[in-house]
DOVOKOL-36395 format. One record per residue (C-alpha): residue in three letters; x, y negated, z negated. Coordinates in Angstrom, 2 decimals, padded with zeros to 5 digits. Layout:
DOVOKOL-36395
{rec 'ALA', {X, Y, Z}} ...
end
This chain:
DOVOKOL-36395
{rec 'UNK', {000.00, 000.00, 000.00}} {rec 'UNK', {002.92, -002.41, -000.74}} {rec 'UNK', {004.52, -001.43, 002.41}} {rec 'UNK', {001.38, -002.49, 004.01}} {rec 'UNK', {001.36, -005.61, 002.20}} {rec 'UNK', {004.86, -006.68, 003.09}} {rec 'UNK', {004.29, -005.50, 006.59}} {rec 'UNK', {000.90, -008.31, 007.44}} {rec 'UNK', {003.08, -010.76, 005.57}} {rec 'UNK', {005.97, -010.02, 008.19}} {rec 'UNK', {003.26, -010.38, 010.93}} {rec 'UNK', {002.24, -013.72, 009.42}} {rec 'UNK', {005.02, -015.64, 009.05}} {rec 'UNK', {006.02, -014.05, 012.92}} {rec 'UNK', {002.85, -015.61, 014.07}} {rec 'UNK', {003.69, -018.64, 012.44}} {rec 'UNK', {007.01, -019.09, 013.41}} {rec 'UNK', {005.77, -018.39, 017.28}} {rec 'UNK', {003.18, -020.97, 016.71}} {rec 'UNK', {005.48, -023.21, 015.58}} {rec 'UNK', {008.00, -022.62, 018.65}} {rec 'UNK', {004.35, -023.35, 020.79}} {rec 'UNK', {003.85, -026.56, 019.18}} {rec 'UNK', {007.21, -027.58, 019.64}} {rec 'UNK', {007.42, -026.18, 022.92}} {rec 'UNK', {004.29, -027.54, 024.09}} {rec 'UNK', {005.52, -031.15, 022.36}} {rec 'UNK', {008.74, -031.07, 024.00}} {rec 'UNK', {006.82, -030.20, 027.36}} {rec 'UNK', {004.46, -032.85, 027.06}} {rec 'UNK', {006.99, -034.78, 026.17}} {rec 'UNK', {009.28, -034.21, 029.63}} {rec 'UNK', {006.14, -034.42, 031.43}} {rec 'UNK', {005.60, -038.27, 030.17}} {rec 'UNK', {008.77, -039.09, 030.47}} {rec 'UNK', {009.09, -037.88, 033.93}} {rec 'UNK', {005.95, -039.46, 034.92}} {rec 'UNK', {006.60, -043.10, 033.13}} {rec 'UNK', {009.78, -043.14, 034.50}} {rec 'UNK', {011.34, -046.57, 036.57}} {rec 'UNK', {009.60, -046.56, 039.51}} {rec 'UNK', {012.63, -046.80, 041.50}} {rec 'UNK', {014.15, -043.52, 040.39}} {rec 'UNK', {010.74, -041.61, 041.89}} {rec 'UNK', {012.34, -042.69, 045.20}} {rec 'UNK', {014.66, -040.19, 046.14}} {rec 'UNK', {014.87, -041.07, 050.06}} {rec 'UNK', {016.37, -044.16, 049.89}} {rec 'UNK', {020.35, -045.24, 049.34}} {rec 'UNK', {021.38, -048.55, 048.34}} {rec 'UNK', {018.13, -049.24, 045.79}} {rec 'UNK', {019.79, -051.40, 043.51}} {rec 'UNK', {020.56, -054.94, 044.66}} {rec 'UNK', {024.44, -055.72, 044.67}} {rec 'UNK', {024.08, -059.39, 043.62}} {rec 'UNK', {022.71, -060.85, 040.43}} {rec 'UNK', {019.27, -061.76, 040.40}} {rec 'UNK', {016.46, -061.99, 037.44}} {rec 'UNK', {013.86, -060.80, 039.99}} {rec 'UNK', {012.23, -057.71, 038.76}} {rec 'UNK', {011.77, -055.22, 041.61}} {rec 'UNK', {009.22, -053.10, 039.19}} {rec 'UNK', {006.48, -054.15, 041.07}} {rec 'UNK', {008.41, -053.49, 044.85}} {rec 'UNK', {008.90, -050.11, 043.90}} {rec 'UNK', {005.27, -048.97, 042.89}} {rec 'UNK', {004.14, -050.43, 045.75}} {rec 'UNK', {006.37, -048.30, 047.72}} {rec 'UNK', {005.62, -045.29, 046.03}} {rec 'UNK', {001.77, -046.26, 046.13}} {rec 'UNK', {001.48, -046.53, 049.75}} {rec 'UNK', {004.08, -043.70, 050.35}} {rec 'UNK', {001.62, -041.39, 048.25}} {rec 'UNK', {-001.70, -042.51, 048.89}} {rec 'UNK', {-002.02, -043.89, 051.95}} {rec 'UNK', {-003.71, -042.47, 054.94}} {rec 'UNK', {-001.34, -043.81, 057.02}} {rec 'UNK', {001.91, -042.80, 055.42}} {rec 'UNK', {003.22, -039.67, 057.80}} {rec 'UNK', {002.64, -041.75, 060.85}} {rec 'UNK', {005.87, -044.38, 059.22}} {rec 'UNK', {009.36, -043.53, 058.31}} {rec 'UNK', {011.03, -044.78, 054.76}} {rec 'UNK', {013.41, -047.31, 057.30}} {rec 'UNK', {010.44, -048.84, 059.30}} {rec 'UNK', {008.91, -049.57, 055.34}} {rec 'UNK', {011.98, -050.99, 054.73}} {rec 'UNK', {011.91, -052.71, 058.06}} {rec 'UNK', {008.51, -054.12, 056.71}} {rec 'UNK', {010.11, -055.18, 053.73}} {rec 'UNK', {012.22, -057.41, 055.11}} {rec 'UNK', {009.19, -058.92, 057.53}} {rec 'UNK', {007.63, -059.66, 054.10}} {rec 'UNK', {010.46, -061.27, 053.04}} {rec 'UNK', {011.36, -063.44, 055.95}} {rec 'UNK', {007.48, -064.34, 055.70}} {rec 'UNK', {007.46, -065.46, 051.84}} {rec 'UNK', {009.32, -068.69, 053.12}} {rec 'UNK', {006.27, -069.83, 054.56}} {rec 'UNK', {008.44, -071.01, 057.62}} {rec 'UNK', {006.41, -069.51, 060.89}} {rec 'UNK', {010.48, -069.82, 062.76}} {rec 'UNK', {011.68, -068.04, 060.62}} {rec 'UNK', {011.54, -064.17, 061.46}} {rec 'UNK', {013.10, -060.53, 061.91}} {rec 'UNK', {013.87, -058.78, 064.13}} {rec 'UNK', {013.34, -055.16, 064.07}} {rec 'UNK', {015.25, -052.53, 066.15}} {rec 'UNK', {013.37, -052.81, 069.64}} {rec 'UNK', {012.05, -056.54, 068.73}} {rec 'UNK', {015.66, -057.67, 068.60}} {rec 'UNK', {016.84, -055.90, 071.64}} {rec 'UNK', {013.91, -057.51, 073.25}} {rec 'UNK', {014.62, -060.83, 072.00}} {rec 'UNK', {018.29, -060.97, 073.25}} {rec 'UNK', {017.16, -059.38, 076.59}} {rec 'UNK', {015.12, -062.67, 076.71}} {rec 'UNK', {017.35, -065.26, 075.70}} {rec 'UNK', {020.21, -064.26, 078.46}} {rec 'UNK', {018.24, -065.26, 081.71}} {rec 'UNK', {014.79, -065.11, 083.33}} {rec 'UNK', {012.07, -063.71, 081.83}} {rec 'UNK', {007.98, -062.75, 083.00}} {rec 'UNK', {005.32, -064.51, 081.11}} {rec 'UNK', {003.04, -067.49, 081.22}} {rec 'UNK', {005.05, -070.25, 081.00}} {rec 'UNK', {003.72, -072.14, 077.93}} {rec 'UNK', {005.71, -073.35, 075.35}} {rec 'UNK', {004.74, -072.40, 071.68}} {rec 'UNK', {004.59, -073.23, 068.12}} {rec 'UNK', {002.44, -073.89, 064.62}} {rec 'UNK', {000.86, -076.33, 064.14}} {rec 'UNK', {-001.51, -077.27, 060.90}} {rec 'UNK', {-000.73, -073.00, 060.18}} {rec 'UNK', {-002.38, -072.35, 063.66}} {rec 'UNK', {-000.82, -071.07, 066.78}} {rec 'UNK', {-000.59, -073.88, 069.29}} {rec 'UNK', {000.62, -074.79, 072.75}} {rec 'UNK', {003.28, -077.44, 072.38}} {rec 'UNK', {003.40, -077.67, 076.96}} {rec 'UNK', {002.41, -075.34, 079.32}} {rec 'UNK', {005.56, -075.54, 081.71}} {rec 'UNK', {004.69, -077.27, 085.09}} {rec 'UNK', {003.80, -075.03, 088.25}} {rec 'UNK', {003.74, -071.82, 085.60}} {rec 'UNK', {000.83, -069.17, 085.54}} {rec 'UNK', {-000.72, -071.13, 082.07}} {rec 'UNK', {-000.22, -074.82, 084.19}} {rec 'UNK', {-002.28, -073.38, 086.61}} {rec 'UNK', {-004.83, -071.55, 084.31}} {rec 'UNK', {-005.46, -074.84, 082.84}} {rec 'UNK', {-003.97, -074.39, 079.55}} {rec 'UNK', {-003.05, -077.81, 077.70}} {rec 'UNK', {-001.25, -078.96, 075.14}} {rec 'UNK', {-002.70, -078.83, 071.89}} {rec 'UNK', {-004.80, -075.81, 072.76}} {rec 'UNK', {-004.95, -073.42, 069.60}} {rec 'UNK', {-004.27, -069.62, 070.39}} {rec 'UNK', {-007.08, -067.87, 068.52}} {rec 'UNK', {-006.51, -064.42, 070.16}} {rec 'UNK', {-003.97, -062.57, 072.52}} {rec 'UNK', {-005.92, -060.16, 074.33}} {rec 'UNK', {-007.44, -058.20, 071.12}} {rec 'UNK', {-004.95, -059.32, 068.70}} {rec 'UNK', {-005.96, -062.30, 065.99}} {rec 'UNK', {-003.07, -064.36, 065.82}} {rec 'UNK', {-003.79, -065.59, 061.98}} {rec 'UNK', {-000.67, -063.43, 060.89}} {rec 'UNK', {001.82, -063.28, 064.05}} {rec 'UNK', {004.65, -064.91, 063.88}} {rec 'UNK', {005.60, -067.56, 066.64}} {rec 'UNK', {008.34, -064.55, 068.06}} {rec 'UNK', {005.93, -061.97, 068.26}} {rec 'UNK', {003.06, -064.16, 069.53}} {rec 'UNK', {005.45, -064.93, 072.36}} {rec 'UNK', {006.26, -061.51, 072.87}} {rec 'UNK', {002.56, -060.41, 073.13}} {rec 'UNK', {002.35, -063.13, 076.17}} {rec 'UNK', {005.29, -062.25, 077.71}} {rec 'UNK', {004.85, -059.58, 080.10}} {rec 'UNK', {005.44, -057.46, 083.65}} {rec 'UNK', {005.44, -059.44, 086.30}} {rec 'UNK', {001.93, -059.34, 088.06}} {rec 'UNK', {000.34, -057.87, 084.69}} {rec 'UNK', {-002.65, -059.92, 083.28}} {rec 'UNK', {-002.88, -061.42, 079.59}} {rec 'UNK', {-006.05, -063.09, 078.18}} {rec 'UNK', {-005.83, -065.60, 075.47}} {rec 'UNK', {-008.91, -066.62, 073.34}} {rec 'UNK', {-008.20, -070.42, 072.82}} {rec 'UNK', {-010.19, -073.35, 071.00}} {rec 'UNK', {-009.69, -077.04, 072.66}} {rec 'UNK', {-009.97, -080.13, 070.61}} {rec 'UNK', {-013.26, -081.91, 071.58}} {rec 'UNK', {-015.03, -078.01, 072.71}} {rec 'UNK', {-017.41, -076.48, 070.14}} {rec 'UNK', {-017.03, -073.05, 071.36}} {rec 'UNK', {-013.84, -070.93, 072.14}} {rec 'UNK', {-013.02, -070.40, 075.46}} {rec 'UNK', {-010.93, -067.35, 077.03}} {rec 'UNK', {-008.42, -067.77, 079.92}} {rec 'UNK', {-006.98, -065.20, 081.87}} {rec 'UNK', {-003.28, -065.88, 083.20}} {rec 'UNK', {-001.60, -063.47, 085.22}} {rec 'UNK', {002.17, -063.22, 084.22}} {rec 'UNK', {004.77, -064.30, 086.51}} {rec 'UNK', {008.74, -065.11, 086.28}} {rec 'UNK', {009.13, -068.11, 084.63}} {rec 'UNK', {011.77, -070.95, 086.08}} {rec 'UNK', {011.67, -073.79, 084.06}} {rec 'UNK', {011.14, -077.11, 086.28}} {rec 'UNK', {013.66, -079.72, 084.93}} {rec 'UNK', {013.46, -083.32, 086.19}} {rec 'UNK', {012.33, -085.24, 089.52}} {rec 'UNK', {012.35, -088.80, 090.08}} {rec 'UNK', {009.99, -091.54, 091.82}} {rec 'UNK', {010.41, -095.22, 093.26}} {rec 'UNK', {007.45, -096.62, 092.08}} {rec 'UNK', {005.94, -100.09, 093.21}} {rec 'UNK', {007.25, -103.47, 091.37}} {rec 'UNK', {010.60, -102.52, 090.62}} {rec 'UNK', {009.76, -099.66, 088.24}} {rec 'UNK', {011.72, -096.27, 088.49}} {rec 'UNK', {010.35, -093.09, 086.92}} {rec 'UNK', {012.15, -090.16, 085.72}} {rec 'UNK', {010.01, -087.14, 084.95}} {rec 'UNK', {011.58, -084.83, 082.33}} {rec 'UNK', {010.34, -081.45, 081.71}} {rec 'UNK', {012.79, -079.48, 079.89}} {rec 'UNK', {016.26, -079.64, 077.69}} {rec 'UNK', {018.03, -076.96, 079.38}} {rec 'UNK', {021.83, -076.11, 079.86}} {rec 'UNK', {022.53, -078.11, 082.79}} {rec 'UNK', {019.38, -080.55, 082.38}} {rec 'UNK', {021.85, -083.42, 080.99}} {rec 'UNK', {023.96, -083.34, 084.22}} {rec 'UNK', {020.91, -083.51, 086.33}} {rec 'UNK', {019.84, -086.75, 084.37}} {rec 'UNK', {023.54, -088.29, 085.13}} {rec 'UNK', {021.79, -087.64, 088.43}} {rec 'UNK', {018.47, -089.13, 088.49}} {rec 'UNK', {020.41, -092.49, 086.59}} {rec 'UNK', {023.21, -092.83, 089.10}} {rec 'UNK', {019.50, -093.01, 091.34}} {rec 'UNK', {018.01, -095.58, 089.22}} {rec 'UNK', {021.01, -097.35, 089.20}} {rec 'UNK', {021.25, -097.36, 093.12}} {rec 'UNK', {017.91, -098.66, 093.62}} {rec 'UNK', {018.75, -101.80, 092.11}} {rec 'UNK', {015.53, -101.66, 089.47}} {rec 'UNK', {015.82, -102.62, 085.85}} {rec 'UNK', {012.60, -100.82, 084.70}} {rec 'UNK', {012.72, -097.18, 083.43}} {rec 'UNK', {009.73, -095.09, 082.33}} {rec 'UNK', {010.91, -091.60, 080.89}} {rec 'UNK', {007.77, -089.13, 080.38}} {rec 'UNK', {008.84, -086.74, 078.41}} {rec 'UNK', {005.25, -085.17, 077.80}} {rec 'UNK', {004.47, -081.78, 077.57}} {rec 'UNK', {008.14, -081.33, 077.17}} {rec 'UNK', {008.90, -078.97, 074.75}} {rec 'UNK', {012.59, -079.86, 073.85}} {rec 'UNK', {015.67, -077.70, 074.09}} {rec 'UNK', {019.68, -078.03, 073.40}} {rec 'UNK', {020.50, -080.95, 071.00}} {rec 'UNK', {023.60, -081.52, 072.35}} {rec 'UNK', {021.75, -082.69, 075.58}} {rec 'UNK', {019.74, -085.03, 073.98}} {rec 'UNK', {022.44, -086.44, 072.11}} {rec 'UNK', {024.17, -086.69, 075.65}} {rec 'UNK', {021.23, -088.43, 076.67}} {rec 'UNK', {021.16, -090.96, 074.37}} {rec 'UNK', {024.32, -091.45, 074.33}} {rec 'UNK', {023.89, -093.51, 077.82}} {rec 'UNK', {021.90, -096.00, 076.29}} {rec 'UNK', {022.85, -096.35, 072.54}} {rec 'UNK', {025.96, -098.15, 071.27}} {rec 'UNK', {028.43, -095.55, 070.73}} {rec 'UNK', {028.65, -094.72, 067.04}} {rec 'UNK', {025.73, -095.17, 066.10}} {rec 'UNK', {023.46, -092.33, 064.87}} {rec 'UNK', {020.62, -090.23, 067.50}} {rec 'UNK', {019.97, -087.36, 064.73}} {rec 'UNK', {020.66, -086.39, 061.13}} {rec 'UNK', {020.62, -082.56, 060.69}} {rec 'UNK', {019.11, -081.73, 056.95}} {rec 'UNK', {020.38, -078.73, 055.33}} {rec 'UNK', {018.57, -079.47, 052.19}} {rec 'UNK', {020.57, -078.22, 049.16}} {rec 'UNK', {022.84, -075.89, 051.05}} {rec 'UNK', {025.05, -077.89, 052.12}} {rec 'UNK', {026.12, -081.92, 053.17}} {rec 'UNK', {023.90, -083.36, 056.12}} {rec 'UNK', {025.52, -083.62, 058.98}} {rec 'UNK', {024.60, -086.97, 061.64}} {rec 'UNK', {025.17, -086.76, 065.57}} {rec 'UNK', {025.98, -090.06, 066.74}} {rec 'UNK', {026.52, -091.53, 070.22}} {rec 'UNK', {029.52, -090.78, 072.00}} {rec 'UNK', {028.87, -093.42, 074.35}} {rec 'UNK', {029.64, -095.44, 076.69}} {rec 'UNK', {026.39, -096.89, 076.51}} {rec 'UNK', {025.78, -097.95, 080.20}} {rec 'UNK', {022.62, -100.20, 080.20}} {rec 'UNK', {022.93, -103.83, 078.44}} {rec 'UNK', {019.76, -105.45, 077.27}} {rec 'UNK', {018.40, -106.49, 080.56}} {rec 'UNK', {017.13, -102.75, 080.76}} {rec 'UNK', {013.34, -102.38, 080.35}} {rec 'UNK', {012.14, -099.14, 079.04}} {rec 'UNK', {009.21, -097.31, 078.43}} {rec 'UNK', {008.92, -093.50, 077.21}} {rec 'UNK', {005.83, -091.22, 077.54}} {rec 'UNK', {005.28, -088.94, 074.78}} {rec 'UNK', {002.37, -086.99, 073.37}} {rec 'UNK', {001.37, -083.65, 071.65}} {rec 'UNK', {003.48, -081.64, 074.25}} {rec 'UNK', {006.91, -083.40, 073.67}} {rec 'UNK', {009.00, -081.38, 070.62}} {rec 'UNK', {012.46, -081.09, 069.30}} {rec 'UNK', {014.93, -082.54, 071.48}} {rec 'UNK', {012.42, -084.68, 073.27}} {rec 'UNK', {011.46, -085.96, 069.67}} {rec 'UNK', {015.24, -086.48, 068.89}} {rec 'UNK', {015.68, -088.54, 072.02}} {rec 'UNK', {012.41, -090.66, 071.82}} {rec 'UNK', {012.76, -091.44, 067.98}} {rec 'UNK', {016.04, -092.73, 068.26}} {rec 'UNK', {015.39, -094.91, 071.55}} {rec 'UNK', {012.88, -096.08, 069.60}} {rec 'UNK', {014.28, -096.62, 066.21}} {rec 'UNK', {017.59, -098.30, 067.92}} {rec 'UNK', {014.80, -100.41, 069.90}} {rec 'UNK', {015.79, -099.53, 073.18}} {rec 'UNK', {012.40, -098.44, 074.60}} {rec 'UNK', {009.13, -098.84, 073.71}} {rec 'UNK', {007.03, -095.51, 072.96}} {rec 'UNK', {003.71, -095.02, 074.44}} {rec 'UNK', {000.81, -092.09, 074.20}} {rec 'UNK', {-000.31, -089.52, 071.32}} {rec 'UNK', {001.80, -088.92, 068.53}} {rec 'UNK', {004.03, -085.83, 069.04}} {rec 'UNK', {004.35, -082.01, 068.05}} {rec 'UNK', {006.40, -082.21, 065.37}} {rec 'UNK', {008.69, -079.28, 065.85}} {rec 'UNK', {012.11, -080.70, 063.89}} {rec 'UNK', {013.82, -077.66, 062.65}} {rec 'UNK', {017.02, -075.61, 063.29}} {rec 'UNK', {017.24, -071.91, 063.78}} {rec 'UNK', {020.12, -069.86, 063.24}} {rec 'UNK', {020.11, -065.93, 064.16}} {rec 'UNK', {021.99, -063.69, 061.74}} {rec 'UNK', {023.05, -060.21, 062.24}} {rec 'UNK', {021.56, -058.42, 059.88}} {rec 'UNK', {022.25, -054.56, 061.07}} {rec 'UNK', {023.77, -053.45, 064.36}} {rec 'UNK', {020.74, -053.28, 066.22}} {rec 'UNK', {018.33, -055.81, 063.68}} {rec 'UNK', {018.70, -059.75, 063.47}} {rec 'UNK', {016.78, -062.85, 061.46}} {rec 'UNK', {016.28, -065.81, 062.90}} {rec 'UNK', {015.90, -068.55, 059.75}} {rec 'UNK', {015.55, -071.86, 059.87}} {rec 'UNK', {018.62, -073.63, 058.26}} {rec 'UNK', {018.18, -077.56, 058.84}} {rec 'UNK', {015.46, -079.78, 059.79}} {rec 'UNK', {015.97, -082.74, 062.27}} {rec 'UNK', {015.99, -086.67, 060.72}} {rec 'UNK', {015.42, -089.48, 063.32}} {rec 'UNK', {018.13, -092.10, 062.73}} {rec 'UNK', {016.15, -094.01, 059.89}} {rec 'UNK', {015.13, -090.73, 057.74}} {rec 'UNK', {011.94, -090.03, 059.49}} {rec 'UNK', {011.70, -085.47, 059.30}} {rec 'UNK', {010.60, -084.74, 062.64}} {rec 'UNK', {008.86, -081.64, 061.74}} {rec 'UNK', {006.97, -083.04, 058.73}} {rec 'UNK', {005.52, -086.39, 060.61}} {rec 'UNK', {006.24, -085.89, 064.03}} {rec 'UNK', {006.68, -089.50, 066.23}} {rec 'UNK', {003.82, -091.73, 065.90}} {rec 'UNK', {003.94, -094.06, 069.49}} {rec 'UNK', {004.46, -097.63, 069.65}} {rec 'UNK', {001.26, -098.04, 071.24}} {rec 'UNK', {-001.11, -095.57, 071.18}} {rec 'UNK', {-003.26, -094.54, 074.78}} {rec 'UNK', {-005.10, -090.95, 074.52}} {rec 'UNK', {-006.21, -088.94, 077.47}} {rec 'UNK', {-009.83, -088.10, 077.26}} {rec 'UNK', {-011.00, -084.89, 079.11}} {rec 'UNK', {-012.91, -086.95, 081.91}} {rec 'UNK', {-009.15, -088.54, 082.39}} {rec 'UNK', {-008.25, -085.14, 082.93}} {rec 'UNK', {-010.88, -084.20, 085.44}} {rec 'UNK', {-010.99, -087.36, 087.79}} {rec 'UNK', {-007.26, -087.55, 087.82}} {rec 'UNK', {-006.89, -090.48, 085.79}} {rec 'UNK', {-003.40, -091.40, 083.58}} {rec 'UNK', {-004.20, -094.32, 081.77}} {rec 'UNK', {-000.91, -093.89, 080.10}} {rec 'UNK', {001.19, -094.07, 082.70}} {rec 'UNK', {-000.99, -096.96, 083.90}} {rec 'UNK', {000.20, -098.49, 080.38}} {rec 'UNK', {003.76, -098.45, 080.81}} {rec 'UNK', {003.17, -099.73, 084.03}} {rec 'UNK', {001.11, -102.97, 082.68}} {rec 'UNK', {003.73, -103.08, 079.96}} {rec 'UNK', {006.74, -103.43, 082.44}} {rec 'UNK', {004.95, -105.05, 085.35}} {rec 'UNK', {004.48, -107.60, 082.20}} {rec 'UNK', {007.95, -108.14, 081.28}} {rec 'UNK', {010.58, -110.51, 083.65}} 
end
């Protein structure tokens, strides 16, 4: 009976001591299982090298790294992405939270599009783009181009490309959407100031060659040089159409520079350069708190005196260097600016090499007429102002070219 006894007491304190090891067991379980479940979200990502940033920063990346593992886990979408194209959208995200619609990456076959682009001639509608009040916008449609003859104007907003809503495109890959096959057609969904209802246009893509600058003898002594573009060779071609003006004997100069979308500085500080004092400034590049602003003066020699009478044309279609070149005739009072106040496209791009085959293009400066005025903040408001109403348009009508024509026929 005793050995009984002792024997259920053996079987007791067994079961209690296995017990035991269950509790602990199952704590030390539970336990791993927390741990490994409430660990940093960044060590759940196992498919990834490089995860830890390399330079200080008091960001925390907690937040990133859910995200991540969110959408890599729960989303429908996820096995139709690879970990590099999220990282590829990453770094859209991040070129995006600068609020700066210029600046942009470049993925893979993006930036081997882009630079195919950049080197030469390229198929698409000939329009000149940009944002403006966070809308996409035609700065110019480019004379004798497929949007010129569409009827696209300046100032048109881009509501759609084809299907696409263009409320979170960047300008890059709103221009690559346009651009196209010769031959091929592209529709764009646009809204016109003065319209109540959109309107969709249909423009069948051609090769683009960018019209530069022609010249006209007009009556009273007047001589008109029509500028369309800031391209590589455009400043020798203006040497040109001067030596022309200079010829004909004339002292009054009207320069239209609408619906001309800018260009290379260093051609409009060539430009200006003929009829500014040398020395003195055309354009102050603003680099903000990166580094010392930098000013682009005249190299001179300045080869009109005083006698010269001048009138520019501007309006919503002239940007960048056309801006630089109007506000500082205008600010050095050399010509008197007439139209619609301009696009207001002042800023500097750089592209960086990011990868091998990736690049971001990021604004580093913004452009500062002579007396402080930011370009892409204000735009150029016109000496006197003359606006082309839509019945203008249709009967043919310029009544701001007939303006600088009173204003100079005026003048002795």
């Amino acid at each position: 009976m005793k050995i009984f006894k002792q024997i259920k007491l053996n079987y007791k304190r067994i079961g209690y001591v296995l017990v035991s090891i269950l509790l602990i067991g199952g704590v030390f379980g539970i336990g791993l299982y927390f741990g490994y479940t409430h660990r940093p979200e960044i060590d759940k990502v196992t498919t990834v090298i490089n995860k830890t940033p390399t330079f200080e920063t008091t960001a925390d990346f907690t937040a990133f790294w859910k995200a991540w593992n969110v959408l890599k886990d729960k989303s429908i979408y996820s096995d139709k992405i690879t970990d590099q194209d999220r990282v590829w959208g990453a770094v859209q995200g991040l070129a995006g939270a600068t609020g700066d619609p210029y600046t942009t990456f470049f993925s893979p076959e993006d930036n081997k599009l882009f630079r195919e682009e950049i080197k030469g001639s390229f198929s698409g509608i000939g329009a000149e783009v940009g944002v403006k009040d966070k809308v996409l916008t035609i700065i110019a449609p480019l004379k004798n181009t497929p949007a010129w003859n569409a009827g696209i104007k300046a100032g048109d907003k881009i509501i759609k490309i084809e299907k696409t809503n263009t409320s979170e495109l960047s300008v890059d890959k709103a221009i690559t959407l346009m651009r196209g096959e010769k031959g091929t057609p592209v529709t764009l969904t646009i809204f016109r100031t003065g319209e109540k209802e959109a309107r969709e246009i249909k423009i069948i893509r051609d090769t683009i060659d960018i019209p530069t600058i022609e010249t006209e003898a007009l009556p009273d002594g007047i001589f008109l040089i029509k500028f369309y573009s800031f391209s590589e060779n455009s400043d020798n071609l203006f040497a040109k159409a001067l030596d022309e003006f200079i010829k004909s004997g004339d002292h009054k100069l009207i320069l239209d520079l609408r619906g001309n979308p800018g260009g290379y500085l260093d051609v409009a500080v060539n430009i200006g350069s003929w009829f500014i004092d040398e020395g003195k400034v055309i354009v102050n590049e603003d680099f903000g708190a990166n580094r010392k602003a930098q000013s682009y003066r005249s190299h001179g020699p300045r080869i009109f005196n005083d006698k010269l009478q001048f009138v520019v044309l501007i309006d919503g279609g002239s940007a960048s260097a056309s801006e630089i070149l109007a506000g500082a005739l205008k600010e050095h009072k050399i010509a008197t600016l007439v139209g619609e106040k301009t696009f207001g496209k002042g800023s500097v791009q750089e592209l960086v090499e990011i990868t091998g085959d990736t690049s971001l293009k990021v604004t580093v400066a913004k452009w500062l007429t002579p007396n402080g005025v930011s370009i892409s903040t204000s735009g150029l408001d016109p000496d006197i102002k003359v606006s082309v109403t839509s019945k203008d348009y249709e009967a043919k009508r310029d009544p701001q070219m007939n303006k600088a024509v009173e204003i100079l026929k005026a003048k002795q």
